[in-house]
N, C-alpha and C positions, 0 to 999 in steps of 0.2 A: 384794088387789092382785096376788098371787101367780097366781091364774088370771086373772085378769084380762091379764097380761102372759103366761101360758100361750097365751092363743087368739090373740095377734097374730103375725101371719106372722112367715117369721125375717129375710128382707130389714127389715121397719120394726124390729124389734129391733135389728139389728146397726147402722142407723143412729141409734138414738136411744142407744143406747153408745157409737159415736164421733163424732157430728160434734158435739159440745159438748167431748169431748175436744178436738178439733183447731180449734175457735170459741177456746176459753182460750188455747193453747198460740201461736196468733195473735195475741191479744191481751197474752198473757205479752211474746212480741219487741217487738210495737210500745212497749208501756213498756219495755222494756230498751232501746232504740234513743232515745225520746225522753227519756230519763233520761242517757244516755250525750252525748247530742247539748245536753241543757243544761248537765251540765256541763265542756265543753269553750267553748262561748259566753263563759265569762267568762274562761277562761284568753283564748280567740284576741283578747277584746276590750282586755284586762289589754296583752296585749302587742304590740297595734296602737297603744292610748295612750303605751306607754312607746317605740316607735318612734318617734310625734309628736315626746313631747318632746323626745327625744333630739334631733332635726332643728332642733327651735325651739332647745333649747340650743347647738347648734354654730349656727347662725344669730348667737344673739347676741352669743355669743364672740367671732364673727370680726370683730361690728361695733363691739363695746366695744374689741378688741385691735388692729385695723387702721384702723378708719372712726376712730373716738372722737379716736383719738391726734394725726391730720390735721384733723379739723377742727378739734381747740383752735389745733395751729398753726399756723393758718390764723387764728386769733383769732374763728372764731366760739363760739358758746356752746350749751348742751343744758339744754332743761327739756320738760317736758309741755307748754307752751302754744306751741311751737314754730312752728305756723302762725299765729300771731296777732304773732308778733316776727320782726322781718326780719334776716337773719344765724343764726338759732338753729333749732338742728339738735333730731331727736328724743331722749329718752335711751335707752339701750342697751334696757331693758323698758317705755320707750313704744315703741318701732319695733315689739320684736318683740309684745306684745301684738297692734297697731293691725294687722301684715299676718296674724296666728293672727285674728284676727275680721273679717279681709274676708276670708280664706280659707273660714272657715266661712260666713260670710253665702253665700255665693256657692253654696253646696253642699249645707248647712242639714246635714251628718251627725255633725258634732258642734260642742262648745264649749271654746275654751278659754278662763282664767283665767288672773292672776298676781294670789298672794295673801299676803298676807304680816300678822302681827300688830305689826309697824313700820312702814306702809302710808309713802311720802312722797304718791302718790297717796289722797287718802283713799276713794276709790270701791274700791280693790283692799284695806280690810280686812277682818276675821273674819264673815260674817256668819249661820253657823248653829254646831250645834255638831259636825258633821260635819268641817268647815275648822279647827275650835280642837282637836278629837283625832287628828286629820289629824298637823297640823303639830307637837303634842306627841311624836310618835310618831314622826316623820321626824326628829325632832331627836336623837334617839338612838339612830335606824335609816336615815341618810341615802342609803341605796344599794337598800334598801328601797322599796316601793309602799304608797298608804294605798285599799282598794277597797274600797266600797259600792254596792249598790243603790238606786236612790232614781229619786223624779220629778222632774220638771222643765217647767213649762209643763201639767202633766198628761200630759205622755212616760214610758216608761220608759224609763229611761239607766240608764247603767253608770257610778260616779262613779271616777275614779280621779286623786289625789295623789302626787305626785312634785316628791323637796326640789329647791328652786331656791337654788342655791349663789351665792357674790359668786366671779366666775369670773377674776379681773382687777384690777388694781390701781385702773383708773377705777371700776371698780364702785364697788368698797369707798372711794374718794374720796369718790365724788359721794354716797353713802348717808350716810356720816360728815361730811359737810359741806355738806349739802343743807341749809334755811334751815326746809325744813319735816318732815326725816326726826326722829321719834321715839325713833332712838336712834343714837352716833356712839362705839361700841365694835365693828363689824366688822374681821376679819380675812380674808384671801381667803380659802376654803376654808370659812367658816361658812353655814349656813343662813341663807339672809334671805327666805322667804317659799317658796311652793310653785306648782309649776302644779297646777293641777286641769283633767283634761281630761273632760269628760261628753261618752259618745259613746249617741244614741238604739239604743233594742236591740229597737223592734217590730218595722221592718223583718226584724232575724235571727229574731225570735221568732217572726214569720209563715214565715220558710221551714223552722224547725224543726218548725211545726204544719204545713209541708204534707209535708216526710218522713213524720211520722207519719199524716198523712191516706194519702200511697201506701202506707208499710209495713201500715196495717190495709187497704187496696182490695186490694193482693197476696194477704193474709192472706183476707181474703171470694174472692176467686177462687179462692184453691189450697181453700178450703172446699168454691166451688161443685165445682169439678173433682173432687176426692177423693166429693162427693156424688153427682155422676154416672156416674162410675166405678165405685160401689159398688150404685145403680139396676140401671143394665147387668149389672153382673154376677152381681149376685145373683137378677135375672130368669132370666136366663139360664144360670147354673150352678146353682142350688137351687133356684129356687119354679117352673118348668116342667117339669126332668123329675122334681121330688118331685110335681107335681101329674098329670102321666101317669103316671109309675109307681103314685100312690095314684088312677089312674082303672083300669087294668088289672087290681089287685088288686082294688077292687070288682068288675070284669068277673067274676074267678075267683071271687070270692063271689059271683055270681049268675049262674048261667050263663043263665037264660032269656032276658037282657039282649043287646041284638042287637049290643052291642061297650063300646068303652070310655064308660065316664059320668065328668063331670066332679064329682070329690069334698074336698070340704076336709077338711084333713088334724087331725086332732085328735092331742091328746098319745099316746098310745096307736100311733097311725100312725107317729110320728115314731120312737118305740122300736123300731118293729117292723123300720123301714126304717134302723136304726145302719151298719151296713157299709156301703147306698150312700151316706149322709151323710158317711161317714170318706171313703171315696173323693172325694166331694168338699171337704171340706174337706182334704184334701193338695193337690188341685189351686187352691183359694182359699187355702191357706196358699204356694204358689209364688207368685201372684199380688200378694198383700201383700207377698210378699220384695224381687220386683220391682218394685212401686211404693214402696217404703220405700228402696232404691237408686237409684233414678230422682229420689225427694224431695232423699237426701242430695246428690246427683251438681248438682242441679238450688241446691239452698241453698246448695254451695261456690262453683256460678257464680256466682251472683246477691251475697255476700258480696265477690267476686274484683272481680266488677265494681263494686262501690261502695267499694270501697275508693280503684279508680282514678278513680272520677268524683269523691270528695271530694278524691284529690290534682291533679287537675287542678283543680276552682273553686278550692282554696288557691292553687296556683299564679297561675291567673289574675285572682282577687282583691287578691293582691300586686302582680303588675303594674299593675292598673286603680288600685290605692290608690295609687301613688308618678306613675302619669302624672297621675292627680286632683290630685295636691297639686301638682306641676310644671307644671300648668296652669292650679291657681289662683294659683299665686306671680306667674306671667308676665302674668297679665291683670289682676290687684291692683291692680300696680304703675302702669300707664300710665294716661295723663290721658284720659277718657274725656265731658267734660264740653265740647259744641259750639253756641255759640260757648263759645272758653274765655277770653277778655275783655270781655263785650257794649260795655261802655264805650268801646275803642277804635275808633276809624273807618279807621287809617291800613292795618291790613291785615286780609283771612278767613283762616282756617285750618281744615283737615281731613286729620284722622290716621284709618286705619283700620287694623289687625290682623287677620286670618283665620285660624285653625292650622289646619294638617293636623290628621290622627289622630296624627300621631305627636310629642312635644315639641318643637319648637326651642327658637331663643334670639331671634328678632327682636325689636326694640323700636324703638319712636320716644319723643321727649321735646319739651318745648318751656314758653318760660318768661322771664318778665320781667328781667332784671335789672337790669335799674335801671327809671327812666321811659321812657327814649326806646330802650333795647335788647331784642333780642327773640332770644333763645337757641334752635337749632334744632338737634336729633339724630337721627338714624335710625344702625341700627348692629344686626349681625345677629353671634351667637356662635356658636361654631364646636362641633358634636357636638348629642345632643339630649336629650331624658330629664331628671332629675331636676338632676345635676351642668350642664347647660346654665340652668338657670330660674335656679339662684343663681348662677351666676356671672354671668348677666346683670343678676340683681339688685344685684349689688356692681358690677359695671362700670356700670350708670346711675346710684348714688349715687355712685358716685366723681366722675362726668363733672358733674354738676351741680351736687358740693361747690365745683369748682375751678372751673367757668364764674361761680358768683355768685360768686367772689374778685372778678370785672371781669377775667380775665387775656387774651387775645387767643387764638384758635382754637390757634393752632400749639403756644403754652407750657402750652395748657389738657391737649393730646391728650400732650404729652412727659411731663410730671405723670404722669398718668394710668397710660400705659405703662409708667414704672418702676415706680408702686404695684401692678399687673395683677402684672410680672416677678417680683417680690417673693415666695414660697417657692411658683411655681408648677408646683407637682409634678404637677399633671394633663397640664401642658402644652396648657389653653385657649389661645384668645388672642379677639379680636372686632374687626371690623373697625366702624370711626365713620369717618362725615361731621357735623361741627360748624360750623354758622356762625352769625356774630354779624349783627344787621341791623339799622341806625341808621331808625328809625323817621322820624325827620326829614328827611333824605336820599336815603334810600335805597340807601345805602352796604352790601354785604354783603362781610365778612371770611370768609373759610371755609378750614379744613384738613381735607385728607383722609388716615383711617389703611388705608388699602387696600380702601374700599368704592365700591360705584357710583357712576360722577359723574352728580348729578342732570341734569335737563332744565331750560334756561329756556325760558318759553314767551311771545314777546312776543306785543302787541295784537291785533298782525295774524294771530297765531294760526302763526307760524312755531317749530319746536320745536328744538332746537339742544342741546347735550351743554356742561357749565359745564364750564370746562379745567380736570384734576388740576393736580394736588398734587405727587404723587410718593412719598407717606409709604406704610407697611407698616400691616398690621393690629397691634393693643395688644395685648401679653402675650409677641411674640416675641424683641424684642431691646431690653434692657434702657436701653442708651442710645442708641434712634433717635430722629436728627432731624425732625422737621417744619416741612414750608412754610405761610403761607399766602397767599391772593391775593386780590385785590379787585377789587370792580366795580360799578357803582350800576346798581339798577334802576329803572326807568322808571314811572311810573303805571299799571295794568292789568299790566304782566311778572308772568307765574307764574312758581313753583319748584317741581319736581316729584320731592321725595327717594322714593327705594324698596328694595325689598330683591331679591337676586336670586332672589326666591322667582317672582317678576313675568316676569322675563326665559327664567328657566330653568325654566318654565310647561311641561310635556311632553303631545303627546294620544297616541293611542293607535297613531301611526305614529313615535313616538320622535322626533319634532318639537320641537326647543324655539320659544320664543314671538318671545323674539329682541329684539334693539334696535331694530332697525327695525320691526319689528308694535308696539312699542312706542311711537318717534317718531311712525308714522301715525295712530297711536291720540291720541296729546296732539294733533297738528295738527287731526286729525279731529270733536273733541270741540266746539268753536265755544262754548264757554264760560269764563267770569270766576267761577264758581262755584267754588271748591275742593272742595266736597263733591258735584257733579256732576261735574266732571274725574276727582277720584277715582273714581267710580261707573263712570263711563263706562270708565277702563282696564279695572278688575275683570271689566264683561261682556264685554268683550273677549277676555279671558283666557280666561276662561270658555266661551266662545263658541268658542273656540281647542282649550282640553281639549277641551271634549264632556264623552265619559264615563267617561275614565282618570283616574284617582285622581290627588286634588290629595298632590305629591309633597313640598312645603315649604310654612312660613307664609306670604301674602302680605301683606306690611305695606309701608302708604305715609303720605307727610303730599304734600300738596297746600295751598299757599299763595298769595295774590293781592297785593299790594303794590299802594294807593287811594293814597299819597302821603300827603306830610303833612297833617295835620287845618289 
């Protein structure tokens, strides 16, 4: 083997000594990086879940400590079968479950649970044994996380347990005196069950296998490159002038020879010619010095740089997670179901929603209250992001706890406005239009809290502005009055509530859209349709932008009034 590796040139020797060095030393980084990169995945996932609950947990506090409290005295009631009994609200962990699983439906990136071995619901008890060591273990580490690995659906998720406390004196009521709760010895402050939040982890796991997919493609080119670097130059510094210089010494060893002959150089030769190989090799040992500080120079960039590209996707991860959830809150919520009475004949109705890219608070609402009444809301919250979704969320349950009392628009919106006022340190507020509409008649009651006054749009297609109110937006002053006014609609009269997302519709000449592009557009429309009149504003709008960025939600309801059946 020893001669054998004697007769090969010195160019293939010196590569077959380092380039499996530096193929390892490649492949060494790549498992340091994808080893490093996994285990930070369950920390970042660990404390994305415990962000969740935390969110879910002040969700439900504020509904069991503020909602809860008003609708008992209001005299309605709370169970799980809430939609099946008229007057009777969700309980504090039906709500929040039921919006944590249309939040996820909606996005499919994770699951949550509420789980408890005193279940009142019986679908939410133990049912492996990950959930029964789970919640052993939170029992006497409540501030603590319980994390496993596991599948789900044939997914890989990330399971993660966090105690679910009785946060509230209704809690611990309702669990202690529930008809079907299992056990009626809580105290606030104990453990009554846990969430589990399972969030999928292929998605992460596929972009940690393509880090390591680039870190080894890096590692193959800095391979190729150091390999052809080493070609070139050991052509070119050793095996051409060792190969002229051992052809000239032949020369001198033969003088009859009519110049220089091409000669391979044997061990012997290579002895003979030691000086000029030092000589070169000082000049191939600068050369290594300098691509060995070029490597380093080159590694501290490329480090520099990924450090900032991982704190930038965190960053922008964060933001994209808190607009995800503030946008699946906002869209949960609203009734999304057209016709949303098929049964009735006396009137059509269509609501639509649009968001920007960026979160508001609009909403619409609408809803029976009794047989012959018909509840109508639009109402848009003031600021955007995460703190706009819930407070719009709590401003729509509050509007609708107090509409089905039967109260009249004006005492509905006054209501309302002091519970908004009530510790609000953010200083929200949200403006509502509320009206009530006798189905029979065609009588509409309405109060306004300082939002747009809708359009009526009679037969003849003539579009006209409903007369305020005079009331303020909810949240600002604690005891403002409200009006409200009356006025029957006709057979065929539409109603055209909206948000000023519609009006204040901007193109790329800093144009707003306007009331009047507005009025011509209802007049224009030549439809009884409420979900074609709606249509019809939108491409308007639209039509209007162009191609400057939609700047707010556009949210409307469109309604037709057929008279009584």
């Amino acid at each position: 083997m020893k001669i054998f590796l004697k007769s090969w040139p010195v160019g293939k020797k010196l590569i077959v000594m380092t380039l499996p060095i530096i193929m390892t030393a490649s492949v060494l980084a790549g498992y340091v990086e994808h080893s490093r990169n996994e285990a930070g995945l369950r920390d970042k996932l660990s404390a994305q879940a415990k962000s969740l609950a935390s969110q879910i947990m002040i969700d439900r506090q504020y509904y069991a400590s503020a909602v809860v409290p008003r609708i008992t005295a209001l005299g309605g009631t709370l169970g799980a079968d809430y939609g099946a009994v008229h007057g009777r609200f969700p309980l504090p962990a039906t709500f929040v479950r039921e919006a944590a699983e249309a939040s996820a439906q909606e996005h499919r990136e994770y699951r949550v649970r509420l789980v408890s071995p005193w279940p009142i619901n019986k679908t939410q008890g133990l049912t492996d044994e990950y959930q029964r060591a789970g919640l052993a273990y939170l029992e006497s580490h409540p501030d603590d996380q319980f994390i496993q690995m596991g599948t789900v659906n044939d997914r890989p998720v990330l399971r993660v347990l966090l105690a679910d406390r009785a946060v509230s004196a209704s809690c611990v009521s309702c669990h202690n005196t529930h008809p079907d709760s299992p056990r009626r010895d809580f105290k606030v402050g104990d453990v009554i069950g846990g969430f589990e939040i399972d969030i999928p982890t292929d998605h992460y796991q596929h972009e940690i296998q393509q880090d390591l997919l680039l870190t080894l493609t890096g590692g193959g080119l800095m391979c190729l490159l150091v390999f052809g670097v080493m070609v070139v130059g050991t052509k070119t510094i050793v095996t051409t002038p060792l190969a002229g210089l051992a052809a000239r010494m032949a020369s001198f060893a033969s003088p009859q020879s009519d110049g220089p002959q091409k000669t391979a150089l044997s061990g012997n030769e290579v002895l003979a010619l030691t000086q000029e190989f030092e000589a070169m090799a000082s000049t191939i040992g600068s050369q290594q010095a300098a691509l060995r500080e070029a490597n380093a120079h080159l590694e501290q960039r490329v480090l520099e740089r990924t450090e900032q590209l991982r704190t930038t996707l965190a960053e922008k991860e964060r933001i994209s997670s808190e607009l995800r959830v503030a946008s699946s809150i906002q869209q949960s919520i609203l009734p999304r179901t057209f016709p949303p009475f098929p049964a009735r004949t006396e009137f059509d109705l269509y609501a639509e929603s649009i968001p920007a890219k960026e979160m508001g608070g609009d909403f619409y609402d609408f809803f029976l209250i009794d047989t012959h009444h018909l509840g109508l809301v639009i109402a848009d919250v003031s600021g955007k992001g995460v703190p706009a979704a819930i407070f719009m969320t709590v401003s729509r349950t509050l509007i609708k706890a107090e509409a089905m009392t039967g109260i009249g628009p004006d005492e509905c919106l006054q209501r309302v406005n002091a519970l908004l006022c009530e510790d609000n340190d953010a200083a929200m507020f949200v403006t509502v239009f509320y009206g009530v509409l006798d189905l029979r008649s065609g009588e509409l009651v309405y109060a306004n809290g300082g939002h747009n006054s809708p359009y009526l749009l009679s037969a003849n297609g003539t579009a006209t502005v409903l007369n305020g109110t005079g009331g303020i937006a909810l949240g600002v002053i604690d005891d403002a009055v409200f009006q409200s006014r009356r006025l029957t609609l006709e057979a065929g009269t539409q109603l055209f509530l909206f948000t000023d997302g519609i009006t204040e519709a901007m193109n790329s000449h800093e144009e707003l859209f306007g009331d009047a592009r507005l009025a011509a557009s209802l007049a224009q429309a030549s439809t009884q349709d409420p979900r074609e009149l709606l249509g019809q504003v939108v491409m308007d709008v639209r039509r209007f932008v162009a191609a400057a960025p939609q700047s707010d939600d556009l949210t409307a309801l469109a309604l037709c009034y057929r008279g009584a059946s």
